[in-house]
N, C-alpha and C positions, 0 to 999 in steps of 0.2 A: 825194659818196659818203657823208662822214660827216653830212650832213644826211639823206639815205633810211634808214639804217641806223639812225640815233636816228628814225626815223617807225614802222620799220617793229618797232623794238623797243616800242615805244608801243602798238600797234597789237597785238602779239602778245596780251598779258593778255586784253584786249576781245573776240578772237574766241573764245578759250579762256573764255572766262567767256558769251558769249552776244551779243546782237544790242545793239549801246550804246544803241539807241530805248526799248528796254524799258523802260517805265513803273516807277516802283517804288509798289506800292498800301498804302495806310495798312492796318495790322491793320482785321481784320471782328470790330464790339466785341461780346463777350456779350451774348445774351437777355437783357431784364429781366427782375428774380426777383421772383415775386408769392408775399407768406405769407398765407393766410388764416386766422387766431388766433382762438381763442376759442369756437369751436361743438364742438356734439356731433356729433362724427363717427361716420355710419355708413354702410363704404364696400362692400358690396355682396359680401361675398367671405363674408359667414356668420359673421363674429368680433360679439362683441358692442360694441356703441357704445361711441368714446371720447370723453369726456369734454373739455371744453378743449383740444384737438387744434389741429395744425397742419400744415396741409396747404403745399405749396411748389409752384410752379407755374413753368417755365421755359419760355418763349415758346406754346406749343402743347402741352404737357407736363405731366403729372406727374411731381414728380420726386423727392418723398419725402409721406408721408400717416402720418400716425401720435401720441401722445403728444407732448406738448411737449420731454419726452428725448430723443425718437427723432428728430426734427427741428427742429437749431439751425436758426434763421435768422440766415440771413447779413445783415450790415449793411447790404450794400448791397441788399437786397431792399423793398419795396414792400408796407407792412401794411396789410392787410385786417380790419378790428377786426369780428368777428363772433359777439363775447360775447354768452349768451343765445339763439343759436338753432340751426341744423340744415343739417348741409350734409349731402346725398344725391349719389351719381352721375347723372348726364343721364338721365333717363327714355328710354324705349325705346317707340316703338311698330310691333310685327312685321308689322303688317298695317294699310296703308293704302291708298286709289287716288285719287292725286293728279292728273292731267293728264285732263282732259276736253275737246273741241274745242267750242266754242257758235259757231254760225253760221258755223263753217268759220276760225274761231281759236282758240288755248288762251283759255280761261275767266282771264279778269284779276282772278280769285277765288284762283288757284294762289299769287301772291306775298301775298295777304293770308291763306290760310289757311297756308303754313309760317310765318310770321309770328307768327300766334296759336300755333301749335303750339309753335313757341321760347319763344312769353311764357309757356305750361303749364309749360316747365320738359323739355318733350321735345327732347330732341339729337340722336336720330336719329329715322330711321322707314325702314320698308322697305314699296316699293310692291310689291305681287302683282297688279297688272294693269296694265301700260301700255306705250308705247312707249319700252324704255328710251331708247335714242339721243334722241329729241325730250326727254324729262322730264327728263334728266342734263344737255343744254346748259341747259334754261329754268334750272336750277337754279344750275347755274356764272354765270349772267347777275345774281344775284340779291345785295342788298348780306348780307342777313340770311337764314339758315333753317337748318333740322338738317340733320344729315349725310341725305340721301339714297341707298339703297340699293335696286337695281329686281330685281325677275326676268321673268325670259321667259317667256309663257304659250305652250300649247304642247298640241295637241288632234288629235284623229282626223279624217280624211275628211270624217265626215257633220258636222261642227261647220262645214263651210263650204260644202258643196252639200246640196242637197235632192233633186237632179233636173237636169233637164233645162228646167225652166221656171225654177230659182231659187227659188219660193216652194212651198210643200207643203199640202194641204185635210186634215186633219184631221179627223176626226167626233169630238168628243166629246157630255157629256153634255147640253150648252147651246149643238148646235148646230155647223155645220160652221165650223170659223176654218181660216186660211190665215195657214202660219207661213214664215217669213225664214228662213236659215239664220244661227246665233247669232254667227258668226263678222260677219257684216254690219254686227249691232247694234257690236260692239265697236269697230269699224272705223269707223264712224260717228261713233264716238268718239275715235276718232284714236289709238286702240290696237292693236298690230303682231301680234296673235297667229302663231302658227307651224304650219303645217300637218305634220304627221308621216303616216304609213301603215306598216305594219309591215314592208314590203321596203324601206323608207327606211335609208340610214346615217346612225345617231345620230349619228355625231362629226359630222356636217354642221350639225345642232340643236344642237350645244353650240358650234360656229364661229360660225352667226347667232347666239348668246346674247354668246359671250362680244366678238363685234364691237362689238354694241350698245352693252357696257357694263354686261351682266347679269352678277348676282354668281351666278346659280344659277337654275333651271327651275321652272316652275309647271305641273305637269301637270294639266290644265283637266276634258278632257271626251272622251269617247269615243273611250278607251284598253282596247286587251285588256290582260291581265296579262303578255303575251310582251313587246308592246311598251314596257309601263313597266317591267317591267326591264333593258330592255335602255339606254331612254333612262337609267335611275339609271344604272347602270353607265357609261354613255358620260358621263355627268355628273361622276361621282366619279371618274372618270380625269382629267378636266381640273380640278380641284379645286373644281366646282362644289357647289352645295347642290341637291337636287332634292325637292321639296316638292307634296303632291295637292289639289285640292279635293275636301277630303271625298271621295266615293265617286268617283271617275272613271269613270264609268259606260261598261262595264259592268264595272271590274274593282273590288273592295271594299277598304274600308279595310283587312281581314286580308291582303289580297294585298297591297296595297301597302306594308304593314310586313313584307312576308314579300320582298317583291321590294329592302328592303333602304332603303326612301325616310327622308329625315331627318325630313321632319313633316308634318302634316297637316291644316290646316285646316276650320273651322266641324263642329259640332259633330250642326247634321241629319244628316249624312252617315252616320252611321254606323247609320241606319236601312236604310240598303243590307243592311247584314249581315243584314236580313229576311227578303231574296226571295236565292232558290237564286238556280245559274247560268244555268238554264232561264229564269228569271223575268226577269233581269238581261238577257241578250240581247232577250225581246222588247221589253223595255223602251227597247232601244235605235231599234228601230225607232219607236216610238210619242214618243217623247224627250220625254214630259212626267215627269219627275223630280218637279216639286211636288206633281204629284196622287198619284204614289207613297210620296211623304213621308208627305203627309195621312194618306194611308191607315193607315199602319200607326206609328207615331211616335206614343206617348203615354210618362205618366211610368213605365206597368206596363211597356212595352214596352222602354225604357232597360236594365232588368236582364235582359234574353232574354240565356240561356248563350250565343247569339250574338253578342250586342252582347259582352258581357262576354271573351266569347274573343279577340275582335278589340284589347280596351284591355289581355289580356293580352299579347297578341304584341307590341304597341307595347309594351309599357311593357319586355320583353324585347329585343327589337331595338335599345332606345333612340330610339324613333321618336315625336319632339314635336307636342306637341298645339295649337293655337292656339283654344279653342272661340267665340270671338265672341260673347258672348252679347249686349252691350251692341247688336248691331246688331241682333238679332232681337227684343230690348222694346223698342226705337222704332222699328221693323216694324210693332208690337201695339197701340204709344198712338199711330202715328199713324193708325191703323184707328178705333180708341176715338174718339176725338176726331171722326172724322167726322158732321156733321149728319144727312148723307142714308146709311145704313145699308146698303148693296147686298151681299147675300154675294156671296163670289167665292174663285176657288180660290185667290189669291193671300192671302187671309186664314186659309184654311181653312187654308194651307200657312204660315204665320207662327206660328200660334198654336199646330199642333203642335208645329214644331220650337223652339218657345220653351220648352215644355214638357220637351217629348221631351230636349233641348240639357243645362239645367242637372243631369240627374237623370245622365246621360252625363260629365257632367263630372264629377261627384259620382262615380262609381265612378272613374273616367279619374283621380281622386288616390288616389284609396283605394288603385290596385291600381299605384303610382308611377309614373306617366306624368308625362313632364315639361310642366309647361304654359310657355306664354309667351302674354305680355299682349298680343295682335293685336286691336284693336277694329276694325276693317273700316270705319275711317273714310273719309267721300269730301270732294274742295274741290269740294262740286257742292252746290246746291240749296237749302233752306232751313237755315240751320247748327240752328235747334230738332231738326231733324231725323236730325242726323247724328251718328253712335257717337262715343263718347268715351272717350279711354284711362281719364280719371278713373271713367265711368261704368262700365268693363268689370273694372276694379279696387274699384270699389263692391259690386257685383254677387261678387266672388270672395269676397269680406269677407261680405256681408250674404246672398247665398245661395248660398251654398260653406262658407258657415262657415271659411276660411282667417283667419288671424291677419293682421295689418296687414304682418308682417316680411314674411309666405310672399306675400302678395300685390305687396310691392315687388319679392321677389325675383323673379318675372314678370316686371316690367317693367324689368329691371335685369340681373343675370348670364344669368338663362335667358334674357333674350328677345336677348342679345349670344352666348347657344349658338344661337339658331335662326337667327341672323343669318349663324355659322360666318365658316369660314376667315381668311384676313389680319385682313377689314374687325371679324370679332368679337372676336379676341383683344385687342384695344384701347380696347373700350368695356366702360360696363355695372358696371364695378367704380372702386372711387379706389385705384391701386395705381400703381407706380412705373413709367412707361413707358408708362403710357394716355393717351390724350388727356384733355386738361384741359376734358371736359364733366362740369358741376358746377350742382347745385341747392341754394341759400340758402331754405330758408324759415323762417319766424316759430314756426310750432308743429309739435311731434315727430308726424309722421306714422307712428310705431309706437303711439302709442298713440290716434291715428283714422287712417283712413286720409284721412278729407276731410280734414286740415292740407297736405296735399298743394296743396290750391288757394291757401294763403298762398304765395305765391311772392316773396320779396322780390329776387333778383338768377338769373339764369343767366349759364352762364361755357357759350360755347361756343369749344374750340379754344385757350384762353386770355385770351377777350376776354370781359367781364362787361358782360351787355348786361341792361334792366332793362323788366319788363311792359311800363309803360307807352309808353318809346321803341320796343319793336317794334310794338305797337299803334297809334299814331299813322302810323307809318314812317319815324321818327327813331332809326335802328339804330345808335347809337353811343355810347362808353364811355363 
């Protein structure tokens, strides 16, 4: 008896306290503390550069940025001696299309161009065409690349049938062609577009977006004005972003900032505001948009009370701009550059809206529209050929006349507003609580904007990874 009763008095504490097996786990020891001392800080929020700054970096984090006052480092932190040169936040590019299928696989160009795109000094990018679900796992697979952000493209009826035969005859002016429906091309390419119709229920379109793993809508292409606002609407209920290209044909860029959308892509588009709505429907039928561009798209035609009405209501709405220009001048030189000279509408259509674009932009700040730096890059093709955030940021500087600060801030806060929601409030600035994407470079890109291409270190997420390692494919610290 008194042997059970000393067991059982034994025994009492252990069940009152828990199961005796239970492991006991060593402390989980702090992040390492990274300082980076000594550069001129300038952190994307609109304050002016500090001077010898010191920035503090805990695992994945920002976690103070500011004066050498304002940020003791702790002892046991990890110094970054960075005297002499420029730390920037992670460049931003708003507008890219990364995932293309080549012979019935992704293009093995996708891991080499985020790649280079990190060694620019870019930390994020947001794609506006592609299959989110397939581009978001390639990217989780990946040792090295910027933050990836996708949206849902997302079009009318006629963007996917023609008919009854599938393909459509045409008469133009050179002759009868036989067109696809545009939704095939894209599919081809192993991009997921979404078909809507205007008795559709939107919440369904923002259920496939937000399945996929889209942060927000890309309204493509032959859309009434009923239907894109109802899609914004069903967007901004789910705390989506919903975003046009350019004209949505047939509904115009003033409708679509009227109908409440966050921003609006490439900068032809707004040659829509040209043709009534009479004009715009039959357009719909005929669906060559280029040769409508041509038409009427020059630099006089930028400043029509039309054009101009429609970057008023943007710029009132608060409805962001992204113009592309860098993709439409290597549209134009790689036209230039050819031996054998053929005209064709696709030239004739480049070289208005290349025109037509900067002279649009050019009012599109005048009259505060917000821009963000989307150069409409692709990981497809000849890379001479392909936009570039530096070059779309050259182009704001050298014909936009912007200052080097107004053109960073493009690719830096504004382009982490066009981004929105969760994913934006976190990038784009050096501030306490952002992610720790950080650009080192050699010379003050406020006073050129080319110092930009000195890139000595990037820090993505907290990890400082250097040109040359992600260019080789040696992605590591």
């Amino acid at each position: 008896m008194r042997r059970g009763l000393l067991w059982a008095l034994l025994a009492a504490p252990t069940a009152a306290c828990g199961t005796p097996n239970t492991p006991i786990r060593p402390p989980v020891p702090d992040p390492p503390l990274t300082a980076i001392v000594g550069a001129q800080l300038w952190d994307g929020t609109g304050r002016a550069p500090v001077p010898n700054a010191v920035t503090l970096i805990k695992a994945d984090r920002i976690i103070c940025a500011g004066a050498a006052g304002e940020c003791p480092i702790p002892k046991a932190a990890r110094v970054v001696d960075a005297q002499g040169q420029y730390l920037i936040p992670g460049l931003i590019d708003s507008h890219v299309h990364m995932l293309f299928i080549v012979n019935g696989s992704a293009s093995e160009e996708l891991a080499i161009d985020l790649r280079d795109l990190l060694a620019q000094g870019i930390t994020t990018v947001r794609d506006m065409g592609t299959n989110p679900a397939g581009l978001l796992a390639r990217v989780r697979a990946l040792p090295a690349a910027p933050r990836v952000y996708a949206m849902q493209l997302v079009a009318g009826p006629g963007f996917f049938f023609n008919g009854s035969n599938g393909f459509r005859a045409v008469r133009t002016s050179r002759g009868v062609v036989f067109r696809q429906p545009p939704a095939m091309a894209m599919q081809y390419m192993g991009w997921t577009p979404v078909m809507f119709n205007r008795s559709d229920d939107p919440d369904s379109v923002v259920h496939i977006a937000q399945s996929a793993g889209a942060i927000g809508l890309k309204l493509y292409a032959l859309l009434d004005s009923v239907s894109v606002r109802r899609l914004t609407d069903a967007g901004h209920r789910a705390g989506l972003q919903v975003w046009g290209h350019g004209w949505v044909q047939p509904t115009s860029v003033r409708e679509e900032a009227s109908a409440g959308m966050d921003g609006l892509v490439h900068a032809a588009g707004l040659a829509g505001e040209l043709y009534t709505v009479e004009e715009r429907d039959t357009l719909v039928n005929d669906g060559d948009l280029q040769a409508a561009t041509a038409a009427v798209a020059t630099p006089v035609s930028a400043h029509d009370p039309r054009v101009l009405a429609a970057l008023d209501t943007m710029a009132r709405r608060g409805t962001m701009f992204e113009p592309t220009l860098d993709a439409t001048r290597h549209s134009v030189e790689t036209f230039a550059q050819r031996t054998r000279r053929v005209p064709s509408l696709q030239q004739e259509y480049v070289q208005a809206a290349a025109a037509f674009g900067v002279e649009v932009t050019r009012e599109a700040i005048k009259r505060g529209v917000g821009i963000s730096a989307g150069s409409d890059h692709v990981a497809y093709g000849p890379p001479r050929e392909r936009a570039t955030l530096f070059g779309e940021l050259r182009m704001y500087v050298d014909s936009l006349g912007l200052t080097p600060t107004a053109a960073l801030l493009a690719a830096t806060r504004d382009a982490a507003q066009a981004i929105g929601g969760r994913p934006g409030e976190q990038i784009g600035t050096i501030v306490a609580g952002n992610y720790a994407d950080l650009v080192l470079l050699a010379k003050d890109p406020l006073a050129d904007i080319g110092n930009l291409e000195d890139v000595q270190w990037v820090m993505r997420g907290g990890l400082i990874l250097r040109p040359g390692q992600l260019r080789s494919g040696i992605a590591m610290r």
